[in-house]
C-alpha positions, 0 to 999 in steps of 0.5 A, a space after each residue: 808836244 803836249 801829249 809828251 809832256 806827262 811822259 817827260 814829267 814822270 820820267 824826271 820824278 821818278 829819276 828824283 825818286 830814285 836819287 832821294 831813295 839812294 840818298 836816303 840808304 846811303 845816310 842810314 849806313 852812316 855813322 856819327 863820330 859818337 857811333 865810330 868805334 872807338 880804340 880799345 884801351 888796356 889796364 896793367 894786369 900783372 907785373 912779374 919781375 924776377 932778380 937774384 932775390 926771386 920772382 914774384 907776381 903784383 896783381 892791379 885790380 879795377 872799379 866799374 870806373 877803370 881807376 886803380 882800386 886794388 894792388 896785391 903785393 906779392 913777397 918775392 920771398 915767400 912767393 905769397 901775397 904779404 899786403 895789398 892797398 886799397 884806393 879810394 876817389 872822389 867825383 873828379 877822380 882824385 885819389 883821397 884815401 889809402 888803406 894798406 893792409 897786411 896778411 898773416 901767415 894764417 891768411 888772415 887780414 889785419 889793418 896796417 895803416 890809412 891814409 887821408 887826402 886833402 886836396 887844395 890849389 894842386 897840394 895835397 896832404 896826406 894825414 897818415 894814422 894807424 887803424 887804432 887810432 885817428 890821430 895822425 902820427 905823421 904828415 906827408 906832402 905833394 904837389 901835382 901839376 894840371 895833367 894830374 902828375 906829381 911834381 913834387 913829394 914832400 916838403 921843402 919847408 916841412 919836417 918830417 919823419 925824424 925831424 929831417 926836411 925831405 922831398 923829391 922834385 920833378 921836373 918835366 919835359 912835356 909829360 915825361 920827368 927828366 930830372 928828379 932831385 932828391 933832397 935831404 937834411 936833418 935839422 941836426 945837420 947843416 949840409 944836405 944830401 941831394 942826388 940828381 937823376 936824369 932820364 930818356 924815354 921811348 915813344 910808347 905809352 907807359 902802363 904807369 902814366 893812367 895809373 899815376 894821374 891823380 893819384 902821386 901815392 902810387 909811388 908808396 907802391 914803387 917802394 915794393 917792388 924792384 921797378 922804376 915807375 914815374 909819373 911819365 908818358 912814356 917808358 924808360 930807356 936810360 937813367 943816369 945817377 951820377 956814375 951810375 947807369 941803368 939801360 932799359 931794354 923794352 919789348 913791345 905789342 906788335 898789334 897794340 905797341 904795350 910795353 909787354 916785357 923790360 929788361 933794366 940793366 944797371 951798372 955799378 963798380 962791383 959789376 951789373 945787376 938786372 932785373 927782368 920785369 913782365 907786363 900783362 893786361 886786360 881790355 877796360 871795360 
């Protein structure tokens, strides 16, 4: 029985050896959650909208941060790029400045207008001047909630732009607006002008939604181009101005569900208009 002992005693080291070995290959074929390969994550390229004016062709461009530095805005009726906007941020990723520039016929580049950012409690003002000059000619307002979103733009108890007080207000189901009120009045009139909207979505992502956080004006853009574009989640499928529907028709990525084309669809008393808008993308850095 002792003369066994050794072999018995080998034979269990070895076995622990072996175990400690396979342990030791499984544990360097592992990986943390920091090393799992994350989801790639896609920025809006282009948009492409064509109505019975034309086609034309908007250009986003990015920074080494993935944030919005550039929009080239395309003229649908020259089919060349009229003007683009330039957005600056600061260390938290808030938008604090806007130059919007024009370009000539001969090509080159004049200065339209700058905006200048301050952001305090959720509100931010927006002082608006001409390149020639630093004094702002003219003041514009909006608020935003904890997710970034505007929730508000404009004023109720300012006067802007030709003394009329002016605001749109957002109200929000989770991440996505449901309602918009505009509202308008002219201190030379006592009734007011006020539209309600009301909107339904998807379950997809919107393009706008990354876009649209920190920085509410992007909506100076929307002024540009024959879009709906929110500061929602997700994408469009119905809205609803009184009488007055528009129905949204989206097509999507099979392998990533992005929202790559959308037909809008609206219908007014004379008949329907449509518009006909595609998305592309690139992967984010």
């Amino acid at each position: 029985m002792k003369k066994n002992f050794p072999l018995r005693l080998y034979a269990f080291v070895a076995a622990a050896l072996l175990t400690t070995m396979s342990c030791s290959k499984k544990d360097d074929t592992s990986t943390t959650p920091e090393e799992e390969k994350k989801p790639e994550t896609y920025l809006l390229q282009t948009i492409t909208s064509t109505t019975a004016s034309g086609t034309k062709v908007d250009s986003f461009v990015y920074n080494a941060q993935n944030q919005l530095l550039r929009i080239y805005v395309m003229s649908r009726m020259t089919q060349q790029f009229s003007r683009y906007q330039t957005f600056t941020y600061d260390a938290a990723g808030r938008v604090v400045k806007k130059e919007d520039t024009g370009i000539k016929a001969d090509k080159t580049e004049y200065l339209h207008e700058s905006d200048s950012l301050v952001w305090k409690d959720g509100k931010i003002s927006v002082f608006q001047h001409l390149p020639t000059s630093s004094i702002p000619y003219e003041k514009i307002y909006y608020e935003v909630n904890s997710n970034g979103q505007a929730t508000m733009l404009g004023s109720k108890d300012s006067i802007i732009w030709g003394n009329v007080i002016r605001y749109t207000e957002f109200t929000y189901n989770g991440k996505d607006v449901v309602k918009s009120l505009y509202f308008a009045q002219s201190t030379n009139e006592p009734t007011p002008t006020t539209t309600t909207t009301t909107y339904t979505y998807d379950n997809k992502i919107s393009p706008f939604y990354s876009l649209y956080r920190n920085n509410p004006i992007l909506e100076l853009y929307t002024i540009l181009i024959s879009l709906d574009i929110l500061p929602s989640e997700h994408n469009l499928l119905r809205k609803e101005i009184g009488s007055t529907i528009c129905t949204f028709e989206n097509t999507y990525d099979e392998k990533n569900g992005l929202l790559i084309a959308q037909k809008a669809i609206t219908t007014y008393n004379s008949g329907p208009s449509e518009t006909n808008t595609k998305f592309k993308y690139i992967k984010a850095k």
